[in-house]
N, C-alpha and C positions, 0 to 999 in steps of 0.2 A: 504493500500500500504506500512504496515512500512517493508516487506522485502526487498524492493528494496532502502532501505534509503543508504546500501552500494554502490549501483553501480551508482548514483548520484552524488557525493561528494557537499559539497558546498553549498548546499540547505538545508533551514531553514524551520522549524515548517510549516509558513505560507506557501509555497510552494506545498508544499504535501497537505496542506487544500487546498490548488486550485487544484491543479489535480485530488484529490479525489470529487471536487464536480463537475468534466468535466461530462458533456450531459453521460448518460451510452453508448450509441454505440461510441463516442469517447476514453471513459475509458476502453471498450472494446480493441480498437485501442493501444491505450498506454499501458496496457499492455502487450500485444502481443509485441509489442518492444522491451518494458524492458526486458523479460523476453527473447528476443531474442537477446539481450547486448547494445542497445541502453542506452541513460541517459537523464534524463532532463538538459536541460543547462538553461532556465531561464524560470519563470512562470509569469502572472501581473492579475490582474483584475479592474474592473470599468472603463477601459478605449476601446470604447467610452461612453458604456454605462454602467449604474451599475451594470446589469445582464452579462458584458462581464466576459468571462474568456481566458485568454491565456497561450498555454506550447508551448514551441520550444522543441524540440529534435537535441539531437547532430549532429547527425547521420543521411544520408536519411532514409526513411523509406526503409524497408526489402520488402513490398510487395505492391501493390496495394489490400486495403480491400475493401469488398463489405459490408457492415456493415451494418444494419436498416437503419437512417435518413442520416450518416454521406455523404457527399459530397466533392468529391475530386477535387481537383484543382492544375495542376502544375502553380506553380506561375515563377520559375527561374529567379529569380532575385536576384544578389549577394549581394544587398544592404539591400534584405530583407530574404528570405529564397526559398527553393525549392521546397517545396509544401504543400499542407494544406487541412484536413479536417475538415468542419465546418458543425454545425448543425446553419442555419441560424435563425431561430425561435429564440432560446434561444442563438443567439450569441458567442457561443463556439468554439475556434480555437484550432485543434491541427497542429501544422506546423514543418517541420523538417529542419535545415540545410544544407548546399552541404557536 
């Protein structure tokens, strides 16, 4: 993912190590995004669990995907974000802001 280090800003080394290890139909997800002008705004992982990983995106997402495992979810909720896909198995969120 280091072409998209530009359209980012802000985001360090480990950040991009978490979204590069995002579940592949996620990573599919995200970039379809980025490359569609989205950005990452913040990444976390091990929380709740060790295998967790988390990306928020700036931006809602551009489309509803149909993707392998990923599972879509409008969350709307301004305290947390707008919506989220997750491969529940291996605990992988990708979620976007309003």
């Amino acid at each position: 993912m280091d072409h998209h280090f530009k359209t980012s800003p802000g985001l360090g080394k480990e950040d991009w190590e978490r979204a590069d290890s995002l579940h592949p139909d996620l990573k599919a997800i995200l970039e379809k995004e980025l490359e569609s002008g989205n950005t990452i705004f913040k990444t976390s992982k091990g929380d709740p669990l060790k295998e967790s990983i988390f990306v928020l995106l700036t931006k809602p997402f551009k489309e509803i995907y149909k993707i392998g495992k990923a599972e879509y979810r409008g969350v709307n909720n301004p305290y947390y974000w707008k919506g989220e896909y997750r491969v529940p198995k291996y605990d992988h969120t990708l979620a976007c802001k309003f």
